[in-house]
C-alpha positions as CSV (number, residue, x, y, z in Angstrom):
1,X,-8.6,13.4,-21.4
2,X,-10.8,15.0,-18.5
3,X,-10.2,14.7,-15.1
4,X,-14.2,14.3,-14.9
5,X,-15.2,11.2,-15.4
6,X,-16.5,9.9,-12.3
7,X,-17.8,13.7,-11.3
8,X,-21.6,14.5,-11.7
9,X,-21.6,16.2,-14.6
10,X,-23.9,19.5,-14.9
11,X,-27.2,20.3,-16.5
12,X,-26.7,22.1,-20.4
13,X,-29.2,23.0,-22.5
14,X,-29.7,22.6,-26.3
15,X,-32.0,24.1,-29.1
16,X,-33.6,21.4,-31.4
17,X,-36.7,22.5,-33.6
18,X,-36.5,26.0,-31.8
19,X,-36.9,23.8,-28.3
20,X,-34.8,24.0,-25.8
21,X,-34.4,20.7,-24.1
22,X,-32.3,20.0,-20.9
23,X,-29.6,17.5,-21.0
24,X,-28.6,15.5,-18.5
25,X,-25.6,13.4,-18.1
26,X,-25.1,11.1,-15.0
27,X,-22.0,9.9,-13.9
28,X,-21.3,5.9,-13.3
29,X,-20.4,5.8,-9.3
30,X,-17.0,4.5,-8.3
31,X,-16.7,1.6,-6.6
32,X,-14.1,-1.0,-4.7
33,X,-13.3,-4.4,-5.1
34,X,-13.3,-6.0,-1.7
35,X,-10.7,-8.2,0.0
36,X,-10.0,-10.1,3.0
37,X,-6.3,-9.8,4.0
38,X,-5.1,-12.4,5.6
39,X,-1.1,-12.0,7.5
40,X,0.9,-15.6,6.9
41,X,3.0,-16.8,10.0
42,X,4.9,-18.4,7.6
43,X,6.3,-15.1,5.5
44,X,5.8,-11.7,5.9
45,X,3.4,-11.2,2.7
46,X,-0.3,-11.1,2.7
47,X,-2.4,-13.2,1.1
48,X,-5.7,-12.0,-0.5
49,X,-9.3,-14.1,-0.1
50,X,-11.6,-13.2,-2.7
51,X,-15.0,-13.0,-0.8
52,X,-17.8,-15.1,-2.3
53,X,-19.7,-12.6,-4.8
54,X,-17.1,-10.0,-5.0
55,X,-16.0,-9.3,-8.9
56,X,-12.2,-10.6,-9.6
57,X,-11.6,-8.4,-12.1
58,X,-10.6,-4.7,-11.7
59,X,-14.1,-3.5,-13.9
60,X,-16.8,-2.3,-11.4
61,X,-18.2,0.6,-13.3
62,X,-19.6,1.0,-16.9
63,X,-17.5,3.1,-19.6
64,X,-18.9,6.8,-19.7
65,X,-19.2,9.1,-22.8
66,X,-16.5,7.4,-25.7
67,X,-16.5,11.5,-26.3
68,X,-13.8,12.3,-23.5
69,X,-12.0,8.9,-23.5
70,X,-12.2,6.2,-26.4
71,X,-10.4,3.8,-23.8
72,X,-13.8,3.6,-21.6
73,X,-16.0,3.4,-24.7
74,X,-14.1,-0.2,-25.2
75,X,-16.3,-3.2,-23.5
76,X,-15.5,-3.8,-19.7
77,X,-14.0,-7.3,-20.4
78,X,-11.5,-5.5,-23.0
79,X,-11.0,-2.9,-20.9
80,X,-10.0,-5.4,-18.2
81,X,-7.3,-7.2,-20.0
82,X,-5.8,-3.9,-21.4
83,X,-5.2,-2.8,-18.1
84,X,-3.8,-5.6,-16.8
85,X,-1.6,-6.2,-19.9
86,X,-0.1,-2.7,-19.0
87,X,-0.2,-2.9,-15.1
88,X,-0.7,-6.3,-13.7
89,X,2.7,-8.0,-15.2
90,X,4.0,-9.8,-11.9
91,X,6.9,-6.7,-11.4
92,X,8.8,-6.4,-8.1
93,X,8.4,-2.9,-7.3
94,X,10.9,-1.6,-4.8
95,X,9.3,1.6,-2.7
96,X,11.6,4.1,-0.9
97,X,11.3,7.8,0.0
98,X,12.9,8.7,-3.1
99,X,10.6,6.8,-5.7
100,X,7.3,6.8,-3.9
101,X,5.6,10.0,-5.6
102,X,6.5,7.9,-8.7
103,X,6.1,4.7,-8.5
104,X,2.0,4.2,-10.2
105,X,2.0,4.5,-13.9
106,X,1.0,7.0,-15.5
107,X,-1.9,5.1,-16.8
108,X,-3.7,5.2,-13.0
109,X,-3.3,9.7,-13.3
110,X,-5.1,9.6,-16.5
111,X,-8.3,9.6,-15.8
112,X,-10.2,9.0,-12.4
113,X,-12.7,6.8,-13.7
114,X,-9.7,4.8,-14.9
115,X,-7.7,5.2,-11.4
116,X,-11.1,3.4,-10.3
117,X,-11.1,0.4,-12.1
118,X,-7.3,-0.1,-12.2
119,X,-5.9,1.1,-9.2
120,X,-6.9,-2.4,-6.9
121,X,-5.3,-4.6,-9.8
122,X,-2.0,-2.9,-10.0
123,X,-1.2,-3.2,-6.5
124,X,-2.6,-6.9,-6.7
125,X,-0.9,-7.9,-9.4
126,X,2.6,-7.1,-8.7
127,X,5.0,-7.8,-5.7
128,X,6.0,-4.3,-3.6
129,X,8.9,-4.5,-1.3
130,X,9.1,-1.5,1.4
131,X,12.2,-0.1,1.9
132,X,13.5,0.7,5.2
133,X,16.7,2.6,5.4
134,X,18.3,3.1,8.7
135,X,15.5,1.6,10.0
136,X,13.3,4.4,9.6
137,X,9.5,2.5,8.4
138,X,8.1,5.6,6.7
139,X,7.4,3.9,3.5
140,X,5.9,1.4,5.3
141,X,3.8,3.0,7.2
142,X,2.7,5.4,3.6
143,X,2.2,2.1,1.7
144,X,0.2,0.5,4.5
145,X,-2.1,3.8,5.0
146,X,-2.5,3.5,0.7
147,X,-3.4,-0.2,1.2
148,X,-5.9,0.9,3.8
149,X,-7.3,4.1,2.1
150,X,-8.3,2.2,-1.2
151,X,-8.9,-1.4,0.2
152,X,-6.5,-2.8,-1.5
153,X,-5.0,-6.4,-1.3
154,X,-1.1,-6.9,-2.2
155,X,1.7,-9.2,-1.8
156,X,4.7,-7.7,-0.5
157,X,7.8,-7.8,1.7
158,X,11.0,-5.3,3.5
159,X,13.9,-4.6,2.1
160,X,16.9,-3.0,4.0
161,X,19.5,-0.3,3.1
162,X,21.5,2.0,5.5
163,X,22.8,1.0,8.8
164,X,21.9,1.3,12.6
165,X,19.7,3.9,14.2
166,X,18.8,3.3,17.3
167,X,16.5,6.6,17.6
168,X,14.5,5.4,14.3
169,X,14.4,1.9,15.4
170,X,12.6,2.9,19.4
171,X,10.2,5.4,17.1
172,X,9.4,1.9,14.9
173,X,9.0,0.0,18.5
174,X,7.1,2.6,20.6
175,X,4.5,2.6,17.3
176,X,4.1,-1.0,17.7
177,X,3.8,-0.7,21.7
178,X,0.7,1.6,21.6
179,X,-0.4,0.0,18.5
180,X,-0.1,2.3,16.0
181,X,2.5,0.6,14.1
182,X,3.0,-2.8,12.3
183,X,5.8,-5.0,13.6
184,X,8.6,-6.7,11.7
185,X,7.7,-10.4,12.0
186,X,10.4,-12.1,12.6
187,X,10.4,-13.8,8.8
188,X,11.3,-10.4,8.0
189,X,14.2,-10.6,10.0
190,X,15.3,-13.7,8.9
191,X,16.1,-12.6,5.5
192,X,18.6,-9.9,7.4
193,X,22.2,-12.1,7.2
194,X,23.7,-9.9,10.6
195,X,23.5,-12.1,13.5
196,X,21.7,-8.8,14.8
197,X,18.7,-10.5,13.5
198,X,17.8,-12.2,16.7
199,X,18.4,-9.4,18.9
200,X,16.3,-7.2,16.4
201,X,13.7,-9.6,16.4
202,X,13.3,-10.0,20.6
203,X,13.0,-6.2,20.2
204,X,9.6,-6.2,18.0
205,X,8.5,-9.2,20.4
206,X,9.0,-7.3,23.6
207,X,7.1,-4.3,22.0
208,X,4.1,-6.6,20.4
209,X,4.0,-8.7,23.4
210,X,4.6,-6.1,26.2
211,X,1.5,-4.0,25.3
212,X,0.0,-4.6,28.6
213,X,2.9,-2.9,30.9
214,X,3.9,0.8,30.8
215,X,6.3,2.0,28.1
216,X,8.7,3.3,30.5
217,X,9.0,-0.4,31.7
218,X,9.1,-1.9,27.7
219,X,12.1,0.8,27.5
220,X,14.1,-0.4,30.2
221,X,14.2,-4.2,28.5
222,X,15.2,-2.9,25.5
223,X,17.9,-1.4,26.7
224,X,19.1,-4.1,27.9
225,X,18.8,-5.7,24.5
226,X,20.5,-2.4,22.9
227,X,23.9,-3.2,25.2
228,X,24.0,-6.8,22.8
229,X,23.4,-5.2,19.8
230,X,26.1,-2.8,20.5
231,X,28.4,-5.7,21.9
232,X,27.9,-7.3,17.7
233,X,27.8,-3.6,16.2
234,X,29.0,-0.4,17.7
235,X,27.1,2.0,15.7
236,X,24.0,0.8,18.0
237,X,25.2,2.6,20.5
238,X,25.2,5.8,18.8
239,X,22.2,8.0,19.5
240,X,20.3,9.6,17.1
């Protein structure tokens, strides 16, 4: 298959009855479903809101030449349900550092015309769960800048591995100070069964909340609230 569908495609000539006639093939211009995301106190996933006159479906373009790709020849409405028969089956999908690169189907790489109309419903379809592993959010923070980059609308939640890190947790909370960063909402934490939970969670809170004063002064509070994480688990103390 070619990686050109989508491209403008250039000018060729051709002989008929000793003529020689231009032909010109115009390519279909991508475009994006939209979607309203909407965070939910009451979990940490978010919710999508279909706006009025915005198509449900993944199709948004018509099918190009059936000569490079018989799957866009097919009608959009058929096209539709074979792609979400092979991507849109309700899968958890558990993201780390080590199965990021891999994680879309091959289907999505095929083509870009394809990647178009399909990439929106596999993210919406399934349920992603970030990992974070001693509490380092770079997955997060890749899968939100995705989720940005391609307007997409998802359902999806943490999941935990490793142990403490207090230099990766103050990089998490300094993000969130100066807004760069999403926090943990406390839901989140709530699904963590250390009674570190709590502490963890006043941590995000005084970050989130504390966005008005200094950093230096944010600091100073949360290391207070480092000495009672220690107190439940002494690896907190450790710097790193």
């Amino acid at each position: 298959m070619s990686e050109a569908a989508g491209d403008h495609t250039k000018q060729s000539a051709t002989v008929k009855n000793g003529t020689t006639q231009p032909v010109i093939s115009s390519a279909v211009p991508a475009t994006e479903t939209e979607a309203v995301l909407i965070e939910d106190d009451a979990d940490d996933t978010l919710q999508a809101i279909s706006i009025p006159g915005t198509p449900t479906t993944a199709i948004t373009t018509a099918p190009t030449s059936s000569q490079t790709c018989h799957l866009l020849a097919l009608p959009a409405e058929l096209r539709n349900r074979i792609y979400r028969f092979a991507l849109g089956q309700g899968s958890h999908i558990w993201l780390s550092a080590l199965t990021w690169s891999t994680h879309q189907p091959l289907l999505l790489k095929t083509n870009r015309q394809i990647r178009t109309e399909a990439l929106g419903l596999f993210y919406h379809e399934n349920v992603f769960s970030a990992g974070v592993h001693d509490w380092d959010d770079g997955v997060q923070e890749r899968f939100l800048a995705l989720r940005k980059q391609y307007q997409i609308s998802t359902h999806w939640h943490h999941h935990f591995t490793g142990g403490p890190h207090w230099g990766n947790l103050m990089g998490w909370l300094r993000g969130v100070h100066e807004g760069r960063k999403r926090a943990l909402p406390t839901p989140g934490m709530e699904k963590m069964r250390s009674p570190v939970r709590w502490v963890l969670a006043g941590c995000f809170e005084m970050a989130l909340y504390g966005r008005g004063m200094p950093w230096f002064a944010v600091e100073r509070v949360l290391g207070v609230q480092r000495k009672a994480l220690v107190e439940m688990d002494p690896r907190w103390g450790v710097d790193g």
